[in-house]
N, C-alpha and C positions, 0 to 999 in steps of 0.2 A: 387306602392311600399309601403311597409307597413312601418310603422313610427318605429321606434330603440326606443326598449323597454330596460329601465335601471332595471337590478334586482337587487335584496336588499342582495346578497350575492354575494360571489366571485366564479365561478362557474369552478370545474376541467376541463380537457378532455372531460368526458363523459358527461360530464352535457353541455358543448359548444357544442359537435357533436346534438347531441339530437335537442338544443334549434334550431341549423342553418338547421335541417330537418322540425322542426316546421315553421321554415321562419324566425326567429326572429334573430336579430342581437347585436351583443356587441359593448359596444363602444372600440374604437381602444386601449386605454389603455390597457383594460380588455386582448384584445388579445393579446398585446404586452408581456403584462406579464405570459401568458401562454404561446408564445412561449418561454419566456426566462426560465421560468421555468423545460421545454423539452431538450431549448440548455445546462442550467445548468448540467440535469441530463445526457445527452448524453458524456459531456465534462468530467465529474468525470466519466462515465465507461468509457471512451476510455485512461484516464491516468490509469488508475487503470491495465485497459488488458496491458497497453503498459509497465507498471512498471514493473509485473510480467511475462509477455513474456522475459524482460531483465534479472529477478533476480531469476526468478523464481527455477532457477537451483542449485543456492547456498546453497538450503535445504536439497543438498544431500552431500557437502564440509564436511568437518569434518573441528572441530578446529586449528588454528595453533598456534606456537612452539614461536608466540611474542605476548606477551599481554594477549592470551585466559588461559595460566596456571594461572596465577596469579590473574587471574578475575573472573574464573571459575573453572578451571580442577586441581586445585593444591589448590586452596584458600580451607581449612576446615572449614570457618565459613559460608558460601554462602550453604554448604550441612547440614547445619544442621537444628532443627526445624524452622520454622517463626517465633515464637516467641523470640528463641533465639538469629537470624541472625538480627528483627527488631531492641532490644535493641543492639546487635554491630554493626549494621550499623549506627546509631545515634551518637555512641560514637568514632567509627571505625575513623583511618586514613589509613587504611592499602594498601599498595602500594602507598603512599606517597598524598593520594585525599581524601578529604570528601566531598562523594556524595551517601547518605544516600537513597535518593530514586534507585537511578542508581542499589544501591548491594541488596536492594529489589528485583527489577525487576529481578536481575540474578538469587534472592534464588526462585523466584517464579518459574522460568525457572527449575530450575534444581528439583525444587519442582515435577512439571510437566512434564518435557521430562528426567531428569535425567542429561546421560552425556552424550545424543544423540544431536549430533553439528546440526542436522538440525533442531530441535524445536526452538534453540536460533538464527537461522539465520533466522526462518519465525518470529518468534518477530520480529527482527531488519525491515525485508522488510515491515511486516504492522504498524510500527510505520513510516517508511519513506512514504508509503502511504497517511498514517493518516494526514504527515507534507505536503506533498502535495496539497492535495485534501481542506485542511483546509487553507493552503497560499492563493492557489485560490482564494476562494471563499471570503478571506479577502480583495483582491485587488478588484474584481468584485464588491463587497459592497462598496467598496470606490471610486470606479473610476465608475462601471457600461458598461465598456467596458469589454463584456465578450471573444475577439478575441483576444486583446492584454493579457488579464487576464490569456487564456488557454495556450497563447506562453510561457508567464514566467512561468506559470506553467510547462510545458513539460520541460524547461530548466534545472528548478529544478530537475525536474523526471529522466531526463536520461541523465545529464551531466557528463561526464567520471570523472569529479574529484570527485564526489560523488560515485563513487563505492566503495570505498577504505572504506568508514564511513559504508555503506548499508552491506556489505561484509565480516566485521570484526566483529566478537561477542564484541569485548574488547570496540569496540567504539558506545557501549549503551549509554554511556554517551551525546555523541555529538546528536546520536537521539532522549533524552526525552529531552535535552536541551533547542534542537529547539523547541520540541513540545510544552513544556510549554510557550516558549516565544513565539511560536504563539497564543497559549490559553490565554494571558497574552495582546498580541495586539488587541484580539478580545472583551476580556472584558475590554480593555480599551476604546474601541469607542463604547460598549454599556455605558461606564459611561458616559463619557464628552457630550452624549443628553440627560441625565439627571443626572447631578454630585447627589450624594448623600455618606454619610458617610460609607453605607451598599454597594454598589458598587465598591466604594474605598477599601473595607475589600476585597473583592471577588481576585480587581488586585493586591493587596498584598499577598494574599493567595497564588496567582499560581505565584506569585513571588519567594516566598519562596520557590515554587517546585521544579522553573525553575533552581532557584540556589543549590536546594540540588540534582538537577541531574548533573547539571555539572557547577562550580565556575566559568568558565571563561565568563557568560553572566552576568555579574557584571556590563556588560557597558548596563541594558535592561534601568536603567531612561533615561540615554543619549541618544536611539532607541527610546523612548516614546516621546521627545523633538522633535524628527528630524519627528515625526509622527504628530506632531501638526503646524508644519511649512506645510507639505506636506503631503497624501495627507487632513489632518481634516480642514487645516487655521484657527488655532484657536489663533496665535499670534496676537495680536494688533495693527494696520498699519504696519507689515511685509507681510502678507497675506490676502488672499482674501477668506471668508468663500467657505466650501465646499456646493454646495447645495442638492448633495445627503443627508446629513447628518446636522442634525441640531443643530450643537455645535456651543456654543455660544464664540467669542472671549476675552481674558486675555492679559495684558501687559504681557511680558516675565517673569518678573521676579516673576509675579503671578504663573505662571506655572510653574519657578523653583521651587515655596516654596512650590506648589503642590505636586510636587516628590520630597520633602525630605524624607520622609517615607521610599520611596522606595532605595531613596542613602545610606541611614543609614542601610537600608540591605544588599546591596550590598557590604557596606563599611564591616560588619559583616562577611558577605561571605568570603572577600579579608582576614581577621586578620586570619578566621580559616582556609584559604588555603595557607596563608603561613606558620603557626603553625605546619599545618601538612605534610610542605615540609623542615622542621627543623628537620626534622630526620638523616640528615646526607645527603637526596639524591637529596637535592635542586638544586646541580649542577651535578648528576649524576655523569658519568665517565670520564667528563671532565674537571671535577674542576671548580673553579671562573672564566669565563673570565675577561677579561679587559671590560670595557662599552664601550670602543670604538671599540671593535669588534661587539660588541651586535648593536650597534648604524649602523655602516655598514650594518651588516648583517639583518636590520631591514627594512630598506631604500630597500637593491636589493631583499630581501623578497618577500616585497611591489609588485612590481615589475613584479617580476618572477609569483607571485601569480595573476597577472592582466594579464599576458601573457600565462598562462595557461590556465586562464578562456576561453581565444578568439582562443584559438590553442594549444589544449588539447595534446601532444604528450609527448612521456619517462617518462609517469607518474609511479612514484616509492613511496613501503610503507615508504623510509625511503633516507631522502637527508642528506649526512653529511654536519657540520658546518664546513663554509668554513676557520674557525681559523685566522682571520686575513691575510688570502691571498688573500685578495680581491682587484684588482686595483686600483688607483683614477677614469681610466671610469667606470669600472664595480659598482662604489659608484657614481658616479657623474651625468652621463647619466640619471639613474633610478632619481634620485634626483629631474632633470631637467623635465621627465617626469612627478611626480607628480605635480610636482609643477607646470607645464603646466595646466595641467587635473584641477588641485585646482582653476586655476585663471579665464581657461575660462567657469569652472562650475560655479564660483561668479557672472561673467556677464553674465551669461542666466537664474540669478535665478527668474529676471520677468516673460523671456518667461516659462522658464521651470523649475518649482520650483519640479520638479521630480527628476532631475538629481541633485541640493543639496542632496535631502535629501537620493538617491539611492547611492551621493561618500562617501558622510558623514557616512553613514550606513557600506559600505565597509571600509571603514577607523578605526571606533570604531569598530568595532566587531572584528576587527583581533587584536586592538591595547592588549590586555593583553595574547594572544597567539605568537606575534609576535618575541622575542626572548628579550627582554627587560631586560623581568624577567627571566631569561635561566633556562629550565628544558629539563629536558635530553641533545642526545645528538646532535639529529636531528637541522639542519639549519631551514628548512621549511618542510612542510608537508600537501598534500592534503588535508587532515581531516579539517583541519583547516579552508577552505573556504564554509561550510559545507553551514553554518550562512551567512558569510559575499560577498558570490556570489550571494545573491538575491539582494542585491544593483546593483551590475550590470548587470542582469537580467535586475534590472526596465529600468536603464536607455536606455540598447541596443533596448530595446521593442518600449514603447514612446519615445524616440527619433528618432527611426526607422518612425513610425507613423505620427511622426508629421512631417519630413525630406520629404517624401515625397508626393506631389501633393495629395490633395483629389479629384480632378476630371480632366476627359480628353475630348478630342474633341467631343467622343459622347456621353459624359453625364453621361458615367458609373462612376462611382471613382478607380480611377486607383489605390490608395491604394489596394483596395480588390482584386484586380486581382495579384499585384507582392505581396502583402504580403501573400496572400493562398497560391503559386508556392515555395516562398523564403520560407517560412515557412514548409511548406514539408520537400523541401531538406535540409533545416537544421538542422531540426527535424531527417530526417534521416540520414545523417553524422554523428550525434551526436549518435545517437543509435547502429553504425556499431562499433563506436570506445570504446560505453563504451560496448558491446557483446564480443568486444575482450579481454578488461580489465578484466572482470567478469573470465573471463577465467583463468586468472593468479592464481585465487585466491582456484583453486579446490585444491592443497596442500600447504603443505610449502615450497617441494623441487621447487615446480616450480614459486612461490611467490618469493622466494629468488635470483633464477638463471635469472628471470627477472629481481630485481633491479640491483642483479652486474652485467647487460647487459646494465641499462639502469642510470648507473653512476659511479662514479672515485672515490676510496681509500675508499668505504664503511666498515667503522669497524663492524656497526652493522652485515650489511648482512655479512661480512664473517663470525663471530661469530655465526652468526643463523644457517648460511649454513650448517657450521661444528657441530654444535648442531643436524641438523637432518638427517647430516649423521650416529653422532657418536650413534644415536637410530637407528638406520638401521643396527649396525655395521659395518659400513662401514671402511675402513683404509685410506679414503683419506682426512677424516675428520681432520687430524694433520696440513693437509696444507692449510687446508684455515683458521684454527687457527693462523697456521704461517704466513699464509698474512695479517691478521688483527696485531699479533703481530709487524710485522715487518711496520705495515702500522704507528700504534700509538705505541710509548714509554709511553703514557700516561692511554693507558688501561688497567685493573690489571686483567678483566675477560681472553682475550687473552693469556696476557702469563702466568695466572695459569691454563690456556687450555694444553698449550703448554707444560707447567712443567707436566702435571698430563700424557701427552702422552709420554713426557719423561721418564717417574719414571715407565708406563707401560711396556715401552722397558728393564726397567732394569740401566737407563746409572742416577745412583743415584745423582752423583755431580751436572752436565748438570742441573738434576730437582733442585738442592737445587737454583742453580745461577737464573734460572726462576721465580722461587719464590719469589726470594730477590728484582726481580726486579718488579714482583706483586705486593709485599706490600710496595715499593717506591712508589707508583703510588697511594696509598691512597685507599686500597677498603672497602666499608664499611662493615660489622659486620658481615653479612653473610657469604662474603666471603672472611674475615678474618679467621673466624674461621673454614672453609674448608681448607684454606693453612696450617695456624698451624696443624691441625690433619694428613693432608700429611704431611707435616715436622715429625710429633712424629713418623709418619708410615717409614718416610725414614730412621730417626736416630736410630730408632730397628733394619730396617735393617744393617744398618751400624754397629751396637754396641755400641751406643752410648747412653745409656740411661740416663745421666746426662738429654742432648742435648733434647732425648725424649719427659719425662717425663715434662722438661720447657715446650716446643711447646703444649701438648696434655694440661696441664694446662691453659695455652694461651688460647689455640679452646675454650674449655668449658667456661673463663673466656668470653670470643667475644660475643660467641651466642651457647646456651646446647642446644637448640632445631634444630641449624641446623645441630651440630654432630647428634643429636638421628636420623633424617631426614636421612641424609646420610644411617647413619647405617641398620636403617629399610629398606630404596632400597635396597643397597647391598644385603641386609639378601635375601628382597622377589627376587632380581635376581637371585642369587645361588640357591634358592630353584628350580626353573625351569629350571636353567644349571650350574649343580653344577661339580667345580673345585677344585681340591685338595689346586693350586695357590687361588683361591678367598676362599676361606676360611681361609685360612692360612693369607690373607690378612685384614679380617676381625677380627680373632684374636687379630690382631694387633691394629686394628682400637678400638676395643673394652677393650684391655689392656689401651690403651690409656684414655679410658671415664671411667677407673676404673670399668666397670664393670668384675671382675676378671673370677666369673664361666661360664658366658657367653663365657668367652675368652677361659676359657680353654674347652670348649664344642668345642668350633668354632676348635681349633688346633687337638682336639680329630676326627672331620670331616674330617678334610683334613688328617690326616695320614689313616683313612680307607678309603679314595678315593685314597690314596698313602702311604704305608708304608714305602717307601724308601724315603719319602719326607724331606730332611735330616735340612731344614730350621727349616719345623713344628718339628720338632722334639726338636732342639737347643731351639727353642722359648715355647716350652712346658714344658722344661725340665728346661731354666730359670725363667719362671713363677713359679713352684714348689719351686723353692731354695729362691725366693723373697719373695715368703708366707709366706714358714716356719720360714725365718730369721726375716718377719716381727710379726707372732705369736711367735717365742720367746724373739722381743724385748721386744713386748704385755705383758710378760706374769710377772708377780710380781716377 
């Protein structure tokens, strides 16, 4: 037998087949590291096929009717040059967020596919790829277990509550989020084996990014903390060094004063993302709650959010807040849960300082989307667990691993035999149910007829519903207006729905009382100033131009851009189905914003698509006497 020749380099595939034809042998390191090398790269194609086998189809959905107009398809400053959209993304609050890299990413989209919904849905899938395949390979660095590494990976990949994020254009946010704050965990365990000032610049860098794609990872130094406890040990007699990795340990409070840096961006991030939810729509369409709702509804959150993870079913784009109807069990139970969960994680943080740092992680990361700080109008929401279900991910993995036996009677390790089988079929349970979810997501009508299937007194979803009816032209869209109205007294969107399908009918009063009871309800500026403009349209009708002329004053006083809004659809609607009524309507709309010849154009239309049209006629014929009486008041 020939003696094991050590070579002076690290030798690939072809250079080991070669050397083992020659005779010569590697030492067992060498080959251990070139198979790991192979499992690595076999383990990223096989997430990567299995990601796009589930999502792959999404690139042919078009946008939908929540979230994607106002992010994309309706925003005008996302379509305009880069240069332009860079400086208002910087300075931008628009839709109540400042996340300056996120409306990049969408101008670049639209830069490149346009307002083709599949370009922006293959972004979103190889940025979830990207967040994938780079977790991985983060834990496998740190742990060196590349079996349990690929399971939390897969978890990651094709857990049903991540469709909802993967699936949505609007929720770019939540995927450069992560991305960055994975980029951010990775440059941070290159620093801590060699601290240095230049390194330290690098994890602040892509801190900045993490936060200007999406504010709510404001908790990343508190993630960085719970990364030094577990897996780096870099705390001070709390932990045990890692020996993959050669960071050196700090008393805690070294480490706190480490990440101030990083708090003080954070804390930065927090001032400008409330700043820019002082716009009026901090509490959206359901006003301030009490904090002792929020505090409930935080607790069964928690919760519901921990119970989805492990039994993914009626998962919905949008859960309403339960307003204070919450039981003492349905507060209590969940309570007693975590608090369970909290205390027997404390006593195993010897054995298994995984499971701190995996509840901890789950814990902070939902803690500033949790409803605390209430925006909108959602209780809870998938999206949410985007970040915060790799926490439990870790723990289900290694604690699985270590729970049971590493060997059996014949010596094999019984681990590897039930965690291959287990792991399979959970792997595929997991994949049948988010194949189904993916599903939901090919429109809106079927997006929406889902949630109101798969929950009770949904205002959003009826409003959406009847929203994409009333673009279909549909007539049944009045009544699911009217279920949201009749569902909330508190939403102003609903029953100025409901007033505007009234006042289409004709029944003028009906609409005014609809109205009155819209803008009881507090709605902000937008859609202020669409009620008033109906109102100035109703009280023409009526003859009331005292009445009118207030209201249409009003609109314009609210918001002039979203009369001009309104009026430009109109316009571009009639041009393609054009009505003697909707012009004649428009008229009105447009005597309303003072713009006079435009108005009398518009009534000039409708009497040659109808000369008998005896309204247009009354309303052309008192715009003419209003002129003239106002050029003789004019006149010296």
């Amino acid at each position: 037998m020939r003696a094991t020749q050590q070579l002076p380099y690290k030798p690939h595939s072809v250079q080991l087949r070669l050397a083992q034809k020659r005779g010569k042998r590697f030492p067992r390191a060498e080959r251990r590291r070139t198979r790991q090398r192979w499992q690595l790269v076999a383990t990223c194609t096989v997430l990567s096929l299995a990601m796009f086998a589930l999502y792959g189809r999404v690139t042919s959905y078009p946008f939908i009717n929540h979230g994607d107009p106002s992010y994309v398809t309706e925003n005008p400053y996302i379509r305009s040059g880069l240069t332009q959209v860079a400086w208002w993304a910087v300075k931008a609050t628009y839709a109540s967020i400042w996340h300056p890299v996120t409306w990049l990413s969408h101008a670049f989209d639209s830069r490149v596919y346009g307002l083709s919904a599949g370009g922006h849905h293959f972004t979103n899938l190889m940025i979830h790829e990207l967040n994938v395949l780079l977790f991985f390979l983060l834990i496998w660095r740190a742990t060196r277990a590349i079996a349990a590494s690929a399971m939390i990976a897969a978890f990651f990949a094709l857990h049903p509550m991540n469709v909802e994020t993967v699936s949505w254009v609007a929720q770019r946010k939540s995927l450069l989020g992560t991305l960055f704050v994975l980029l951010v965990l990775g440059a941070y365990g290159w620093y801590v084996q060699n601290p240095s000032w230049r390194r330290f610049l690098v994890v602040a860098l892509l801190s900045v990014m993490a936060l200007a794609s999406n504010p709510v990872v404001v908790i990343l130094p508190f993630l960085l903390f719970l990364l030094d406890y577990w897996p780096l040990g870099r705390i001070k007699s709390w932990t045990t060094p890692n020996p993959e990795l050669t960071a050196s340990q700090l008393p805690w409070y070294r480490l706190a004063i480490e990440k101030a840096p990083l708090l003080l961006l954070s804390i930065g991030s927090a001032v400008i993302a409330m700043v820019a939810l002082r716009d009026g729509r901090l509490f959206g369409r359901l006003g301030a709650l009490p904090m002792s709702w929020r505090l409930e509804n935080a607790v069964y959150s928690y919760a519901m959010y921990l119970a989805k993870i492990f039994w993914p079913v009626r998962l919905a784009l949008e859960y309403p807040h339960p307003l204070g109807s919450l039981t003492v069990a349905k507060v209590g139970f969940p309570l007693l849960v975590l608090a369970g969960i909290s205390v027997f994680v404390w006593k195993q943080r010897h054995k298994s300082p995984y499971a701190v740092t995996g509840w901890l992680w789950f814990l902070f990361s939902l803690a500033p989307i949790i409803g605390i700080v209430q925006v909108g109008t959602q209780g809870m929401a998938d999206r949410y667990v985007y970040l915060a279900a790799l926490g439990i991910f870790l723990i289900v993995v290694f604690g699985t691993r270590d729970f049971i036996p590493p060997r059996s009677l014949t010596g094999r390790p019984l681990y590897n035999r039930i965690a291959a089988v287990g792991s399979i079929v959970l792997v595929v349970a997991l994949s049948v149910v988010s194949f189904r979810q993916v599903r939901y997501w090919r429109n809106s009508f079927s997006l929406w007829q889902h949630t109101l299937d798969t929950t009770e007194k949904n205002v959003v979803a009826y409003d959406s519903m009847a929203e994409v009816l009333l673009a279909n032209g549909s007539l049944d869209a009045i009544r699911y207006f009217q279920a949201a109205a009749k569902i909330a007294s508190w939403d102003p969107e609903s029953h100025a729905a409901v007033a505007a399908g009234i006042h289409d009918r004709g029944e003028l009063r009906q609409a005014i009382n609809e109205y009155e009871i819209a803008m009881r309800a507090n709605p902000d500026a937008k859609l202020r100033a669409r009620i008033y403009a109906d109102l100035g349209v109703i009280y023409r009708q009526l003859g009331n131009y005292d009445k009118a002329r207030e209201n249409s004053r009003l609109a314009l006083a609210a918001d002039p851009e979203e009369v001009e809004d309104f009026i430009r659809k109109l316009s571009s609607s009639l041009a393609h189905r054009p009505t003697a009524f909707g012009y004649w309507l428009l008229g009105l709309r447009l005597e309303g914003a003072n713009q006079i010849p435009q108005a009398r154009a518009a009534y000039d239309q409708a009497l040659q698509l109808n000369p008998q049209f005896s309204a247009a006629m009354r309303s052309l014929a008192l715009l003419y006497m209003r002129t003239e009486t106002a050029n003789a008041v004019g006149q010296p």
